[in-house]
C-alpha positions in Angstrom: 49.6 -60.6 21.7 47.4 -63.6 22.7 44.3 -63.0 24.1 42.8 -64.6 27.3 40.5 -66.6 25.4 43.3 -67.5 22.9 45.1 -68.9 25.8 41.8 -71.0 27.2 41.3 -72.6 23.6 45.2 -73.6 23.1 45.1 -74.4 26.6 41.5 -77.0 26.1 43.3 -78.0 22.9 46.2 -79.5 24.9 44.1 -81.1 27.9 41.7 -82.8 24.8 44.9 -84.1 23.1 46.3 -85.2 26.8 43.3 -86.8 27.5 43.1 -88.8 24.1 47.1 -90.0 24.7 46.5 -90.9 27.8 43.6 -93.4 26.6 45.7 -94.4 24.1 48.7 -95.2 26.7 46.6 -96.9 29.0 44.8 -99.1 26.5 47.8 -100.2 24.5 49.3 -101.2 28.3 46.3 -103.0 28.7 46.8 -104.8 25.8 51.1 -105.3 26.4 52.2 -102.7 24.3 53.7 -99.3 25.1 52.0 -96.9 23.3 54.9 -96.2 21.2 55.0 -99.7 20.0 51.3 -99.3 18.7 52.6 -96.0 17.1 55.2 -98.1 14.9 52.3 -101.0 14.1 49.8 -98.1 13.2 52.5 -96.6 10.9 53.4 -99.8 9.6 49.7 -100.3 8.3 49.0 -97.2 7.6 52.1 -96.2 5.2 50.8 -94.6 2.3 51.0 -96.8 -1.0 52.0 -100.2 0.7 51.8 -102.6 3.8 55.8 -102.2 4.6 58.1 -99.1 5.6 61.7 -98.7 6.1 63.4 -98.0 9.2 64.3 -94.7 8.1 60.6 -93.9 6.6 59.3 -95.3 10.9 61.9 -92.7 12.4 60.0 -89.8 10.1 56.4 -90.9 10.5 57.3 -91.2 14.7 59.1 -87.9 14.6 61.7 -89.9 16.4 65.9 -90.7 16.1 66.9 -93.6 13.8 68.7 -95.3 16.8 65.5 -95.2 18.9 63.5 -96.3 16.1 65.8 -99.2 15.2 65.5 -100.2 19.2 61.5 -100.1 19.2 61.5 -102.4 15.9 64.2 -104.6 17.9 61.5 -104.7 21.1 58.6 -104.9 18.8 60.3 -107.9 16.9 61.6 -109.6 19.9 57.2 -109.7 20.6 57.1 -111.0 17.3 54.8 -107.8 16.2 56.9 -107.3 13.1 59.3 -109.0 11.3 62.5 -107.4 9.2 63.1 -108.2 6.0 66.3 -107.2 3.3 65.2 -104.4 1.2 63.5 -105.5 -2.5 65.4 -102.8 -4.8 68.4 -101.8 -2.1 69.7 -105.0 0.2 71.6 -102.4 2.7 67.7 -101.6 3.4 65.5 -102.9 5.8 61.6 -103.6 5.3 59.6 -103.7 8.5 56.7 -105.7 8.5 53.7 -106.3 10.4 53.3 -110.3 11.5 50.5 -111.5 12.0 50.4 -111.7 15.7 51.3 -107.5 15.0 48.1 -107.0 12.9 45.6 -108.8 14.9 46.4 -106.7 18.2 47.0 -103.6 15.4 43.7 -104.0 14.8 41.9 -104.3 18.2 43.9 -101.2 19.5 42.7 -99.6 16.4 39.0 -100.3 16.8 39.2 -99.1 20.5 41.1 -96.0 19.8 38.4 -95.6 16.7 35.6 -95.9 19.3 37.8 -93.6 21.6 37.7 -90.5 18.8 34.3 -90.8 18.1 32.9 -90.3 21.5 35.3 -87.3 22.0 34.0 -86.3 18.5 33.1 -82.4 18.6 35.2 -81.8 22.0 38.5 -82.1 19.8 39.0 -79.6 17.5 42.0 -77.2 16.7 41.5 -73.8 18.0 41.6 -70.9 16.1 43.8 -68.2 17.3 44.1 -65.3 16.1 47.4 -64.1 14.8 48.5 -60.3 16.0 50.9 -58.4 15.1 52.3 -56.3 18.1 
């Protein structure tokens, strides 16, 4: 059984994370991106081992369906934020990659969401919750 004050730190854990999504949200609007469409550019540059993902590899790192993903690549490439290309070692795959137009706003919603985590530095921080058997 939870406690009261197991409930109050879940509960501040979820209005910190709210608060940090909603900044993110707003800033990437700001900026004329949904924030999902900063997701998929962050992800792009931030794959592990290489500047390029697959569509599949997007769906994954978004928790999201393969059809959605394919139609936020679609929106993000109709921007000209990325560009598709035909897979190196499989041609029935599809690279994504950031343009250049992508990495330059990539990287000012980066810095601002960078500056965004550091002043909420210390206020975000997973509870700890003790697990009970009952």
């Amino acid at each position: 059984m939870l406690s009261k004050a197991d409930y109050e730190c879940l509960a501040d854990f979820r209005y910190q994370l709210r608060r940090f999504l909603r900044f993110s949200e707003e800033v990437s609007q700001a900026h004329g991106v949904t924030a999902l469409q900063y997701l998929l550019l962050l992800q792009l540059k931030g794959y592990p081992g290489r500047d390029w993902a697959t569509v599949a590899e997007l769906a994954e790192r978004l928790q999201s369906h393969h059809h959605s993903t394919v139609a936020l690549v679609t929106r993000c490439e109709k921007a000209g934020l990325v560009a598709r290309r035909v897979g190196r070692d499989d041609r029935r795959c599809v690279e994504v990659h950031l343009t250049a137009r992508g990495d330059a706003l990539l990287a000012e919603l980066a810095r601002l969401h960078r500056d965004q985590l550091a002043e909420v530095q210390g206020t975000l921080a997973i509870p700890v919750v003790a697990a009970r058997r009952g």
